[in-house]
KETIDREN-771137 format. One line per field, with one value per residue: x, y, z of N, C-alpha, C in turn; residue number from 1; residue in one letter. Coordinates in steps of 0.05 Angstrom, whole numbers, m for minus. Layout:
nxx: X / ... $
nyy: Y / ... $
nzz: Z / ... $
caxx: X / ... $
cayy: Y / ... $
cazz: Z / ... $
cxx: X / ... $
cyy: Y / ... $
czz: Z / ... $
num: NUM / ... $
residu: a / ... $
This chain:
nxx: m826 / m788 / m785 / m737 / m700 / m708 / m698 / m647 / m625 / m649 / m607 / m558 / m558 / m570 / m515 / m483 / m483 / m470 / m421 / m408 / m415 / m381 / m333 / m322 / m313 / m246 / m217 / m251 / m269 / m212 / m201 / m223 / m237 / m238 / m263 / m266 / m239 / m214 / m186 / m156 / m84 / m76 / m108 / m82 / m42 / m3 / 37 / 45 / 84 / 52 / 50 / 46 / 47 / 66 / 52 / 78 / 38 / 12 / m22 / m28 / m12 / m18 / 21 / 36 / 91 / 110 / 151 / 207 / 212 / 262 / 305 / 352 / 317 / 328 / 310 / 268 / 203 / 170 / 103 / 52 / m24 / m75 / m129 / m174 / m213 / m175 / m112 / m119 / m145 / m104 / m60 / m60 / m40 / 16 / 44 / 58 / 105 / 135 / 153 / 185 / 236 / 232 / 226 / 161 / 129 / 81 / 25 / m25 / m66 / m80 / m141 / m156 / m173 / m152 / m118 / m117 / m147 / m175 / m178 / m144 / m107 / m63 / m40 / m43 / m6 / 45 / 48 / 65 / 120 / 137 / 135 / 168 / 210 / 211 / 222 / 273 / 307 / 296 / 320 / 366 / 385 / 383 / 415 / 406 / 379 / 323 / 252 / 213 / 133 / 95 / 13 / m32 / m68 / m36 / 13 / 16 / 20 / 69 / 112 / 115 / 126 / 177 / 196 / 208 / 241 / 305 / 345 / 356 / 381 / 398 / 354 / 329 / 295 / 244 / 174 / 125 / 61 / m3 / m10 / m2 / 8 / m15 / m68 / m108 / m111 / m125 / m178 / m199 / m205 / m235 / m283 / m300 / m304 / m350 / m382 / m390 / m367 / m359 / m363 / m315 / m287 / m285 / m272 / m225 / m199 / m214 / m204 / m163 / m81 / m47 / 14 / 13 / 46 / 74 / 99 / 153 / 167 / 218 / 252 / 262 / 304 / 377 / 358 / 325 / 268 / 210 / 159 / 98 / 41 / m25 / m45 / m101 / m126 / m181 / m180 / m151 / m130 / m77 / m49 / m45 / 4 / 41 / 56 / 64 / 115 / 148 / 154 / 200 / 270 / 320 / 350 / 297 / 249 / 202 / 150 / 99 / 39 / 3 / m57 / m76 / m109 / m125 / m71 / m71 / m25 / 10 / m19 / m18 / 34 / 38 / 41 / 71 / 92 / 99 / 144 / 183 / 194 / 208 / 259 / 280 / 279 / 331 / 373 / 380 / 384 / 431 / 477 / 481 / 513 / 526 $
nyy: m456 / m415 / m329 / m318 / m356 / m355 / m307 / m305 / m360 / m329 / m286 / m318 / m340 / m297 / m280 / m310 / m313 / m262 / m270 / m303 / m267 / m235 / m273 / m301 / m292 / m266 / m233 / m201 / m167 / m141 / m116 / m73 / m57 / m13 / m3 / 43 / 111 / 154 / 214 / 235 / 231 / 270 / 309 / 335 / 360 / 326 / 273 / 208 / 152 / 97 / 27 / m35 / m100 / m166 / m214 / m275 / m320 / m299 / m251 / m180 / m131 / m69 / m11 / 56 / 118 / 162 / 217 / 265 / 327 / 341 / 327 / 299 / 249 / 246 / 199 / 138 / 124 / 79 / 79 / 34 / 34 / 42 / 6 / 15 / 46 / 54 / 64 / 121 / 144 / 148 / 167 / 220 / 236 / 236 / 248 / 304 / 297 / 292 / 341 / 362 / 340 / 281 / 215 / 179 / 117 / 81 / 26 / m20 / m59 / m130 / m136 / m82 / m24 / m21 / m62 / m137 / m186 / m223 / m192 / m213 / m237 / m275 / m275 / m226 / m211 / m233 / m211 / m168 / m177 / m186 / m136 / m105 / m127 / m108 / m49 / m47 / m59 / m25 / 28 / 9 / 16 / 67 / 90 / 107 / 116 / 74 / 69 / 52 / 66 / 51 / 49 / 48 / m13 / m23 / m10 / m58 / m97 / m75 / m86 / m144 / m153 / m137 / m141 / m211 / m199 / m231 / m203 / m134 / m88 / m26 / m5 / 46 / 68 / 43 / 62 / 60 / 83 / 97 / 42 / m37 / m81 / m135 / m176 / m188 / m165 / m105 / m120 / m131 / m82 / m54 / m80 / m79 / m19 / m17 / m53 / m77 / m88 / m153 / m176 / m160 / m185 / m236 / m224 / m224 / m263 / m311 / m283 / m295 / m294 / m295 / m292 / m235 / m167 / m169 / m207 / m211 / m161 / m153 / m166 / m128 / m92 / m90 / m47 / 20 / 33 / 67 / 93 / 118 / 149 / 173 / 205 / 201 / 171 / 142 / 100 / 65 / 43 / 76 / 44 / 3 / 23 / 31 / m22 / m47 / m21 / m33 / m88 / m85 / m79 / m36 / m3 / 44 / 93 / 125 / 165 / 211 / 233 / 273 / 286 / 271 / 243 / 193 / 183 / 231 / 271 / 297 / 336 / 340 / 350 / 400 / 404 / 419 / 374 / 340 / 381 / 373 / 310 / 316 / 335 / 304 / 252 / 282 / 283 / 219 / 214 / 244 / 203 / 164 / 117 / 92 $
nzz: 477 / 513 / 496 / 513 / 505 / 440 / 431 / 440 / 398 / 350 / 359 / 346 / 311 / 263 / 284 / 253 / 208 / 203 / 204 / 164 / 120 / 125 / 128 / 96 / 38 / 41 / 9 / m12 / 13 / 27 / m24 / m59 / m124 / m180 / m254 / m276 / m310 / m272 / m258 / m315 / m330 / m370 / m373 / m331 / m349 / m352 / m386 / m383 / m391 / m417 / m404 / m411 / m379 / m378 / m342 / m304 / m308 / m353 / m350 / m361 / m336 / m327 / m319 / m311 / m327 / m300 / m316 / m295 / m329 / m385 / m347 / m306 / m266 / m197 / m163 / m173 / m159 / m135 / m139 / m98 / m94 / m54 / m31 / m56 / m120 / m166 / m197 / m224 / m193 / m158 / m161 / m162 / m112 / m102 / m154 / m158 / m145 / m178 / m209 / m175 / m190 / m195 / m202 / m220 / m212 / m225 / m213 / m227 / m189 / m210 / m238 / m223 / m266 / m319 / m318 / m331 / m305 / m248 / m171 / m126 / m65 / m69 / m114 / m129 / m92 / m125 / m177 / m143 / m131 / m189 / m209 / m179 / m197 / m242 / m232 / m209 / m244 / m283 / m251 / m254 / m298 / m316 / m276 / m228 / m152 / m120 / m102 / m60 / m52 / m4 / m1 / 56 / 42 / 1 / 31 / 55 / 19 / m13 / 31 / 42 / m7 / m9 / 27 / 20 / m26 / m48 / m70 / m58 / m88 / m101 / m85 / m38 / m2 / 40 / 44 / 89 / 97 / 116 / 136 / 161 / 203 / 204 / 180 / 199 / 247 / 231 / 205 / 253 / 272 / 240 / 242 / 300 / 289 / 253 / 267 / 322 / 388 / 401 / 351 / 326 / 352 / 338 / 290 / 277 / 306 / 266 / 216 / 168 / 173 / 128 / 93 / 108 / 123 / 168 / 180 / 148 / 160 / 176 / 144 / 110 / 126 / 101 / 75 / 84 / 127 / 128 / 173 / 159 / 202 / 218 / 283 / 282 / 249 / 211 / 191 / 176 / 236 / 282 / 323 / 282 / 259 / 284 / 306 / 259 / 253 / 302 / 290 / 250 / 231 / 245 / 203 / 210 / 213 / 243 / 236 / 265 / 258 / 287 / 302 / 245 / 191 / 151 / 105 / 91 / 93 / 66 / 25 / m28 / m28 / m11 / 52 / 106 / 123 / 75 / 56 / 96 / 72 / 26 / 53 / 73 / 36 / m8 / 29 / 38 / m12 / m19 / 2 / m32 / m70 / m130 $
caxx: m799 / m793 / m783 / m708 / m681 / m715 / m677 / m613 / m614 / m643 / m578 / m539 / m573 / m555 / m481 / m463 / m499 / m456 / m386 / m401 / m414 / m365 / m300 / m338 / m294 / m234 / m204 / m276 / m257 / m186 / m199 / m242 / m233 / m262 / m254 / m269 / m218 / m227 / m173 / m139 / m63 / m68 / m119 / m68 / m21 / 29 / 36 / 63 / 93 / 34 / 68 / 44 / 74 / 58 / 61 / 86 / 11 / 0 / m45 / m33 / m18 / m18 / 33 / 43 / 117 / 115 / 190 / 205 / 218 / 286 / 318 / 353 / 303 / 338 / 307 / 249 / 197 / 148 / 76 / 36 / m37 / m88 / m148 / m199 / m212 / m153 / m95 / m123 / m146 / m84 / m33 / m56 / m23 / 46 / 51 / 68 / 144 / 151 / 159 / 215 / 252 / 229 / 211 / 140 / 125 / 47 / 13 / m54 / m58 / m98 / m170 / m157 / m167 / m148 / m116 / m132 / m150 / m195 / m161 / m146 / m85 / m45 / m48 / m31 / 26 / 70 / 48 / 83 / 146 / 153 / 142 / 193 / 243 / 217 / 222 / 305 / 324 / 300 / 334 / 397 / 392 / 387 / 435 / 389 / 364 / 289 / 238 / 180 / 124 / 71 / 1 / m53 / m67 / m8 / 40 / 24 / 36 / 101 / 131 / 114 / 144 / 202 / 213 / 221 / 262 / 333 / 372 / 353 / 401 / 391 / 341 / 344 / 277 / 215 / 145 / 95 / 42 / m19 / m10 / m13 / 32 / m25 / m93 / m124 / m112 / m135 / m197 / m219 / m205 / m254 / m313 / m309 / m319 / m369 / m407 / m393 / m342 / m354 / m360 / m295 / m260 / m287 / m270 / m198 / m195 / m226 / m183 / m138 / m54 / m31 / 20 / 19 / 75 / 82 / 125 / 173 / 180 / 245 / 267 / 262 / 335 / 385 / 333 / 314 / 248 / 192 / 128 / 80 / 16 / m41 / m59 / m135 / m129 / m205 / m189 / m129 / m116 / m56 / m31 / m32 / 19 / 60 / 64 / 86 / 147 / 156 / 173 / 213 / 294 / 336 / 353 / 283 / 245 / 166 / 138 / 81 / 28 / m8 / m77 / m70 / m125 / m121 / m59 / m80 / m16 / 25 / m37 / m8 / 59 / 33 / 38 / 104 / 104 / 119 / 166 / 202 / 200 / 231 / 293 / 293 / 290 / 343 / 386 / 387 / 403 / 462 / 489 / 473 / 536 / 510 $
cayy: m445 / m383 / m318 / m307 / m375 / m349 / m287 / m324 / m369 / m317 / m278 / m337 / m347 / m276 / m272 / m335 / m303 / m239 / m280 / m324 / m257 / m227 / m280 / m322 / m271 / m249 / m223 / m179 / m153 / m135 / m101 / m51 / m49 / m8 / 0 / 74 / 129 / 183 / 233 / 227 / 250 / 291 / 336 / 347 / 371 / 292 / 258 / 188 / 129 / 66 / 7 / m62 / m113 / m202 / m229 / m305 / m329 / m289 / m226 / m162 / m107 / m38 / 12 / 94 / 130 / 210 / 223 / 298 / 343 / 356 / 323 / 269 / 242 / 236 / 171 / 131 / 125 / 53 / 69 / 20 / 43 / 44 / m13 / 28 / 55 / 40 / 86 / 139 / 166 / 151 / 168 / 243 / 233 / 231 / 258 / 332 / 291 / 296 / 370 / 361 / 316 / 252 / 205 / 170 / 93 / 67 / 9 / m21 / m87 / m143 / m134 / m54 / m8 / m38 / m96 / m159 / m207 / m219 / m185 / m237 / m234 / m284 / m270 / m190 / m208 / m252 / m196 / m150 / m193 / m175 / m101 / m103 / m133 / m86 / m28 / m46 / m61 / 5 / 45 / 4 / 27 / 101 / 103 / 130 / 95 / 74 / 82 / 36 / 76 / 32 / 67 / 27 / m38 / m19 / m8 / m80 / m111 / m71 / m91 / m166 / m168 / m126 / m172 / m230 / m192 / m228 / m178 / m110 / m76 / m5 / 5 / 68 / 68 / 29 / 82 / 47 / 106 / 93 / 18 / m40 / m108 / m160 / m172 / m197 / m142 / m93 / m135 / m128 / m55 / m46 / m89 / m65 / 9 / m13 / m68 / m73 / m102 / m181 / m183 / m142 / m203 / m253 / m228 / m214 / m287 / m320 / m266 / m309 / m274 / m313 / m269 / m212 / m155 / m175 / m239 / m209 / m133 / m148 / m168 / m104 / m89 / m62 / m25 / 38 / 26 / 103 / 89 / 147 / 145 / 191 / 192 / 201 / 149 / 120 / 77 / 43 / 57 / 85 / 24 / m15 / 29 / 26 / m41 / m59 / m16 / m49 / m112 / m75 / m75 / m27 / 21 / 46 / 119 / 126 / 198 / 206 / 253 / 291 / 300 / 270 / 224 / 171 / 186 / 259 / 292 / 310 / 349 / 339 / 368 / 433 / 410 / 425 / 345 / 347 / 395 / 350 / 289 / 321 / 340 / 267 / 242 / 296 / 277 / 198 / 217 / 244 / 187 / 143 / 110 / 65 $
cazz: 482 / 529 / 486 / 520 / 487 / 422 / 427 / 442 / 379 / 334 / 356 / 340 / 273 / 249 / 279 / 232 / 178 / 191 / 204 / 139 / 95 / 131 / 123 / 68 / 12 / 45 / m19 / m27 / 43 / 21 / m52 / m79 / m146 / m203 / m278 / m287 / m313 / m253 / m267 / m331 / m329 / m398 / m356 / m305 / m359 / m351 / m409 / m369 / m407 / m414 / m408 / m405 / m364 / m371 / m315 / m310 / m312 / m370 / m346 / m373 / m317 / m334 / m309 / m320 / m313 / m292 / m314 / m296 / m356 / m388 / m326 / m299 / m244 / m177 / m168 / m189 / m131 / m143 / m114 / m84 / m79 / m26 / m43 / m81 / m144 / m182 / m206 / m243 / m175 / m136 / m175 / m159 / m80 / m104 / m174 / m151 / m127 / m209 / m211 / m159 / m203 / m181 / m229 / m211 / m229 / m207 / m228 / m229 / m197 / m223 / m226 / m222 / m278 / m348 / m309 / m334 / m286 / m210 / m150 / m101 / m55 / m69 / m150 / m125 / m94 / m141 / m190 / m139 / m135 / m218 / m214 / m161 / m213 / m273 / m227 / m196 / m274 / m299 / m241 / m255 / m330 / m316 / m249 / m199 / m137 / m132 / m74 / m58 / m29 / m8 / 15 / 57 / 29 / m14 / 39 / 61 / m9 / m18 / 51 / 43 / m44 / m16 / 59 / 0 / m48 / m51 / m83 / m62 / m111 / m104 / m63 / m27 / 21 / 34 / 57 / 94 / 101 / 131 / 136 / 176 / 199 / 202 / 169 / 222 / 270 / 218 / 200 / 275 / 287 / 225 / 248 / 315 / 286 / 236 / 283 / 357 / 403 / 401 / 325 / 318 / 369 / 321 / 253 / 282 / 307 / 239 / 196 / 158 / 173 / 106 / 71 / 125 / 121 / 197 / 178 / 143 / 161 / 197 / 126 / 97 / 132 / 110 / 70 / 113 / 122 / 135 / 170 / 170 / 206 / 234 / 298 / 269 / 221 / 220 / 169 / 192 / 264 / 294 / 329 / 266 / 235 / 293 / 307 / 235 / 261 / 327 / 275 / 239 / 235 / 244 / 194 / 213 / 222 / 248 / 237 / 280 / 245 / 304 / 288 / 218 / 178 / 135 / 65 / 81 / 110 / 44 / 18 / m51 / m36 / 3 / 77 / 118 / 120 / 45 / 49 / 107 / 70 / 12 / 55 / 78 / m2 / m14 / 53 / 39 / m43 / m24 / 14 / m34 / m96 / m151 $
cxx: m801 / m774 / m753 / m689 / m704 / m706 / m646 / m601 / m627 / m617 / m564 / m538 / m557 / m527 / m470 / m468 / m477 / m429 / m385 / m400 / m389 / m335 / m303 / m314 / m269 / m223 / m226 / m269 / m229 / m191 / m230 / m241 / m253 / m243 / m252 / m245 / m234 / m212 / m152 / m105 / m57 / m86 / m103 / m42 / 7 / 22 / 59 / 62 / 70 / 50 / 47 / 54 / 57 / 63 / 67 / 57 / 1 / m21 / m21 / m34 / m12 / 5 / 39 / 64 / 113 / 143 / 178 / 220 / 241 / 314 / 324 / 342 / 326 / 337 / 282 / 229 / 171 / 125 / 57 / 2 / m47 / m106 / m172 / m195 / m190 / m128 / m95 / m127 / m127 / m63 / m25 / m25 / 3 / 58 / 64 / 109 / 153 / 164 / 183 / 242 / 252 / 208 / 185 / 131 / 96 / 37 / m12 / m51 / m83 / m128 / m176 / m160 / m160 / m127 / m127 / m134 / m174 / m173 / m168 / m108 / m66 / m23 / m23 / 0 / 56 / 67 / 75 / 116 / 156 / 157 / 161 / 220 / 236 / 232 / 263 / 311 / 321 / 308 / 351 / 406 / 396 / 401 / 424 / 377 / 336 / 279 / 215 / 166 / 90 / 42 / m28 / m46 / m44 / 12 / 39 / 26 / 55 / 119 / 130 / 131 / 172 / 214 / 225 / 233 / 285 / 358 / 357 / 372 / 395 / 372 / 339 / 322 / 259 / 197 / 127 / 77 / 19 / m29 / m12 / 11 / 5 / m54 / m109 / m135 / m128 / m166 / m213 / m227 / m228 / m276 / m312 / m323 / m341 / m394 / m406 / m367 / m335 / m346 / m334 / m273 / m264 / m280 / m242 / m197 / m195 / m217 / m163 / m104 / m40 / m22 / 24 / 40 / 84 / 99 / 134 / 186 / 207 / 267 / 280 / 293 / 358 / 376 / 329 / 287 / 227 / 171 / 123 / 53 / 6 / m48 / m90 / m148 / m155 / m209 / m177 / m117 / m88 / m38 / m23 / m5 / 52 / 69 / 76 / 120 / 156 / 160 / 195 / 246 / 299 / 347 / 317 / 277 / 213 / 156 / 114 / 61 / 2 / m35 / m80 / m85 / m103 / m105 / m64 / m56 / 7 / 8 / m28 / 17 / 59 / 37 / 71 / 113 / 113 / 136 / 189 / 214 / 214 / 264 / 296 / 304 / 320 / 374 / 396 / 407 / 434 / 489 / 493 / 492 / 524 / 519 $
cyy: m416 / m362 / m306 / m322 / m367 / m325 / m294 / m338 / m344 / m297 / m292 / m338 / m322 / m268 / m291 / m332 / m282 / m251 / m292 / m295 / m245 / m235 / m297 / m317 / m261 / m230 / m194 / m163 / m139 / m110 / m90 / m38 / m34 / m7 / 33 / 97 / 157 / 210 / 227 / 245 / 270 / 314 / 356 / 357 / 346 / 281 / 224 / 165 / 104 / 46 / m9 / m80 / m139 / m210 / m265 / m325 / m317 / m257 / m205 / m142 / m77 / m18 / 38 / 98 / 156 / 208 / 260 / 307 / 353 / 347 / 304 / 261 / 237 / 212 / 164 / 113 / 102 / 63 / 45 / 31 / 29 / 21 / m14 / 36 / 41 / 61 / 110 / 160 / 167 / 158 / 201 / 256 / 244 / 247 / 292 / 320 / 309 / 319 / 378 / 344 / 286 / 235 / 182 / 142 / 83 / 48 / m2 / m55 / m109 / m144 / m103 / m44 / m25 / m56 / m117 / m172 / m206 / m205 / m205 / m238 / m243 / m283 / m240 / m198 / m214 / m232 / m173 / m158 / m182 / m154 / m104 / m104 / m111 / m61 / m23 / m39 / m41 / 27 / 37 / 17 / 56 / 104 / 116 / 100 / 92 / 69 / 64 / 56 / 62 / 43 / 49 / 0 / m40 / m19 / m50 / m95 / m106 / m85 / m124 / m174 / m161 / m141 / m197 / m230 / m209 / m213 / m151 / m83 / m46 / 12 / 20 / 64 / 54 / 42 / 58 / 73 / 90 / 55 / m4 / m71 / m131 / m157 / m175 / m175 / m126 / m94 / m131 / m107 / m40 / m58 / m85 / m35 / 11 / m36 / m59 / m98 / m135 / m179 / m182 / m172 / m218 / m253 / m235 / m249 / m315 / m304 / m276 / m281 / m286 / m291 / m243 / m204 / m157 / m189 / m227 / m183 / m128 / m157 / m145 / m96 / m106 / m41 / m6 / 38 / 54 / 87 / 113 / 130 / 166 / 190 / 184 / 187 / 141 / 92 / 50 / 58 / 64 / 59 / 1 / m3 / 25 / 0 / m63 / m48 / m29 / m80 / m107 / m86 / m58 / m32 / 21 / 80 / 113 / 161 / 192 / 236 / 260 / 299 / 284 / 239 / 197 / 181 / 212 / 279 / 289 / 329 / 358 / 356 / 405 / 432 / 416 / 397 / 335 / 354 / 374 / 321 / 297 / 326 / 317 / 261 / 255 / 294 / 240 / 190 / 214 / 221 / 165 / 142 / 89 / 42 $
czz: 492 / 508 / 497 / 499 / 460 / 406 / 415 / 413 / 356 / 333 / 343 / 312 / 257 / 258 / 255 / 220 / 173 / 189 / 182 / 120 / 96 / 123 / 107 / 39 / 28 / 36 / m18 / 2 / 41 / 4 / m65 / m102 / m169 / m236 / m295 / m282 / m298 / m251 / m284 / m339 / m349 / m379 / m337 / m308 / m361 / m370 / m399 / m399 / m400 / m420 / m396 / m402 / m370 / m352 / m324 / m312 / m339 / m370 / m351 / m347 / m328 / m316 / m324 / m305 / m321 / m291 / m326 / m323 / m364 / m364 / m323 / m273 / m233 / m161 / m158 / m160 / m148 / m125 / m120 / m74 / m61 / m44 / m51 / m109 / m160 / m184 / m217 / m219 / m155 / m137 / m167 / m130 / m85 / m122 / m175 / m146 / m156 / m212 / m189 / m169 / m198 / m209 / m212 / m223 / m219 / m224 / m221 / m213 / m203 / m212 / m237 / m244 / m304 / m340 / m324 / m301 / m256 / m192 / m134 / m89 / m62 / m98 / m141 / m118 / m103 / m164 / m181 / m133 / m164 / m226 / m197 / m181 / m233 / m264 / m221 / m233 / m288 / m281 / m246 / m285 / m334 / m291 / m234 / m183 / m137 / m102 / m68 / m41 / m28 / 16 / 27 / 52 / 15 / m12 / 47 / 43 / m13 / 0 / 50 / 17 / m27 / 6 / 40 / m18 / m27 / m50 / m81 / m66 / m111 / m100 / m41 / 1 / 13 / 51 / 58 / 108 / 99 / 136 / 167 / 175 / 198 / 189 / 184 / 245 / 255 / 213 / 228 / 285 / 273 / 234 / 267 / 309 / 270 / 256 / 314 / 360 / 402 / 372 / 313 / 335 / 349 / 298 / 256 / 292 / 282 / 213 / 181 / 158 / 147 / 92 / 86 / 120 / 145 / 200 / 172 / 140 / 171 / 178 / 99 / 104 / 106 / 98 / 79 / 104 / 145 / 137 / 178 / 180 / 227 / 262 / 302 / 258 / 231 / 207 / 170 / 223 / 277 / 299 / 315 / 256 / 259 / 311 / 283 / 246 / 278 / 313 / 263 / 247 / 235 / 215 / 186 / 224 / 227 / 251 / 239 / 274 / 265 / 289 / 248 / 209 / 161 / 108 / 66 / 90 / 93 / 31 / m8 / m58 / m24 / 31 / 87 / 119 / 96 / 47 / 69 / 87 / 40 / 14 / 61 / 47 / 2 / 8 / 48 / 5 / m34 / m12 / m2 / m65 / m109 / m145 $
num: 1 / 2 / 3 / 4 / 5 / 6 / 7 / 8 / 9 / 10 / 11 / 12 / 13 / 14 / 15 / 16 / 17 / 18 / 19 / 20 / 21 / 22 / 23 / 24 / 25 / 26 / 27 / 28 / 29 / 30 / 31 / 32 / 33 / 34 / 35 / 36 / 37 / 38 / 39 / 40 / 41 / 42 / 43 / 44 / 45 / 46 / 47 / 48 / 49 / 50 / 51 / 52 / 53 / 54 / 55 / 56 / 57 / 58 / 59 / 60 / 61 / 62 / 63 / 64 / 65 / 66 / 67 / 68 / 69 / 70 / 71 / 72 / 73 / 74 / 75 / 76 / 77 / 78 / 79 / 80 / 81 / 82 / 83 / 84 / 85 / 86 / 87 / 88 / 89 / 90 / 91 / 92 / 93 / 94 / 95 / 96 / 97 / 98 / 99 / 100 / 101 / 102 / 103 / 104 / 105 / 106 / 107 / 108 / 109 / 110 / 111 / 112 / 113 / 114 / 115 / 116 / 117 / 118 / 119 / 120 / 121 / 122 / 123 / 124 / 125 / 126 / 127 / 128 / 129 / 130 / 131 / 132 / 133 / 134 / 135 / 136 / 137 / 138 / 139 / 140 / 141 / 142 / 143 / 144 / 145 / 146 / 147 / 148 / 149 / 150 / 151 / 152 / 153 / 154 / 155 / 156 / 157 / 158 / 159 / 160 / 161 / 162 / 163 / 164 / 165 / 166 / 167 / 168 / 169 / 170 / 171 / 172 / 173 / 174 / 175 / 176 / 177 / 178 / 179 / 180 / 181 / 182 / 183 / 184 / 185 / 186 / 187 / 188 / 189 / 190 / 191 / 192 / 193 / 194 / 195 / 196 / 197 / 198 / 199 / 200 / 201 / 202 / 203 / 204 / 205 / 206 / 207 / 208 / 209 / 210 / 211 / 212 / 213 / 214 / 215 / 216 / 217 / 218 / 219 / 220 / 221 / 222 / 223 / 224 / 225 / 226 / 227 / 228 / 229 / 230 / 231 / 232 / 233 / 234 / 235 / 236 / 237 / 238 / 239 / 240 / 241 / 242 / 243 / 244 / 245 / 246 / 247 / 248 / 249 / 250 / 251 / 252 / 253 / 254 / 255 / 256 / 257 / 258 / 259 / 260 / 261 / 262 / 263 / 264 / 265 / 266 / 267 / 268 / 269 / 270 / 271 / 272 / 273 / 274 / 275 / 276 / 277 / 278 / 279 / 280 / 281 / 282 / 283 / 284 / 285 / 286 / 287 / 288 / 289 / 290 $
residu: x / x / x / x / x / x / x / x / x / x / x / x / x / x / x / x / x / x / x / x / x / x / x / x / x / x / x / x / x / x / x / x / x / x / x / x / x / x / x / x / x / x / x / x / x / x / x / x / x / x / x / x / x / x / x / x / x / x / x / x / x / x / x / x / x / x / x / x / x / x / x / x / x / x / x / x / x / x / x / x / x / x / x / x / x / x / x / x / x / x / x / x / x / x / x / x / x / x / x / x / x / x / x / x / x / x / x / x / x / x / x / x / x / x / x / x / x / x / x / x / x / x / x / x / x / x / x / x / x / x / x / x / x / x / x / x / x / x / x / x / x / x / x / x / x / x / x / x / x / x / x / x / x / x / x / x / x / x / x / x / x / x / x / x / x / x / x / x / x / x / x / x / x / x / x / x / x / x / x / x / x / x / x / x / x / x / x / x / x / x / x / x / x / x / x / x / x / x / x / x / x / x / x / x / x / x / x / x / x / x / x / x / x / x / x / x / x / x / x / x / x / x / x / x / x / x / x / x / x / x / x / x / x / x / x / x / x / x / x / x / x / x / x / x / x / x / x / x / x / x / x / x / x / x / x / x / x / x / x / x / x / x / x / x / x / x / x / x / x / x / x / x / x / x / x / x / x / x / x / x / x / x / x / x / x / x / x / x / x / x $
């Protein structure tokens, strides 16, 4: 056998080696979970509410509530993290709203952090279907509206529970920050940057879309539905964030962050894009009757 066709199928041999380890786990491709407490909110001066939630399978999810001090929160903002670590280190992103009067709700989802259970998509998102209902029923109990803000991996779990919410009862906005409308697309824009150009057509072809926030972002209406995204993003690229919008409905905004990474352009409540998106919050409040 001449040493060209020896080339040829050892290529062959190791692409189907890399496409099987590659789309073999999709789930392990999705979720990066850990179990370790990485900044604990008593350090950071919050003393949040632990609450444990059952899900209809039985697992055991974990959520923390940052309610501001002495105040009546202006209304109660659900995050969605990103698909690492777990909560302990994501909760930091946001938790500065509290000190503005914003009450803060985050949860862990299965697999994550004192979660029970495996992370696997389909599991995650019927979980996020029930925080959805805990989260409306305890803004309806205290009279304030409530906020989904879903970040990463997080924004595309929020936008897909909240496209199949029914009754979105009080629902003021839905944040998709640094997110993305399909898995597939996503899935290719990363193995192109981590392999090379064919591999990156192939994963994206062989990418299962099952569940995507792409189907049903145009259900998010009459919702007003915030995408942020960087144009830097390395992690999720640019044109994912703005082609979840280009699904989108109407009542819709896209703030287009110049220069701006991956979840990095609130800088915990210090950048001028904080201070913006607080006069938004503070701008859609007032419009808004129980």
């Amino acid at each position: 056998m001449k040493p060209a066709s020896l080339m040829c199928i050892n290529f062959k041999y190791i692409l189907s080696i890399l496409l099987f380890l590659l789309l073999g786990n999709c789930s392990s491709m999705l979720f990066y979970p850990t179990r370790e407490m990485y900044i604990p909110p008593e350090k950071m001066g919050f003393q949040p509410e632990k609450v444990s939630l059952q899900m209809k399978d039985g697992t055991n999810i974990k959520v923390w509530i940052f309610k501001p001090s002495k105040v009546k929160a202006k209304a109660s903002i659900l995050q969605f993290h990103g698909n690492g670590d777990n909560m302990s280190s994501h909760y930091i992103s946001l938790v500065w709203l509290v000190e503005k009067g914003y009450e803060l709700v985050i949860w862990d989802y299965r697999g994550y952090g004192d979660s029970e259970g495996e992370a696997e998509k389909e599991p995650i998102l019927e979980d996020s279907k029930e925080i959805l209902k805990f989260q409306q029923n305890r803004a309806k109990e205290l009279g304030i509206p409530w906020i989904v803000y879903g970040q990463s991996m997080g924004g595309a779990l929020a936008i897909r529970a909240v496209g199949e919410m029914q009754n979105k009862e009080g629902l003021l906005l839905v944040v998709g920050d640094g997110t993305f409308a399909y898995y597939s697309h996503v899935a290719k824009t990363v193995a192109e940057r981590v392999f090379f150009f064919p591999i990156g057509q192939l994963v994206g072809l062989f990418f299962s879309d099952h569940l995507s926030p792409g189907e049903v972002a145009d259900q998010i209406s009459p919702v007003k539905l915030l995408v942020v995204h960087g144009t830097a993003d390395q992690i999720v690229s640019y044109p994912n964030g703005m082609e979840l919008f280009q699904k989108a409905k109407d009542p819709k905004i896209f703030w287009e962050i110049k220069g701006g990474g991956h979840l990095d352009w609130m800088e915990m409540g210090r950048s001028k894009g904080a201070k913006n998106f607080l006069k938004f919050l503070e701008e859609l409040i007032s419009h808004w009757t129980p």
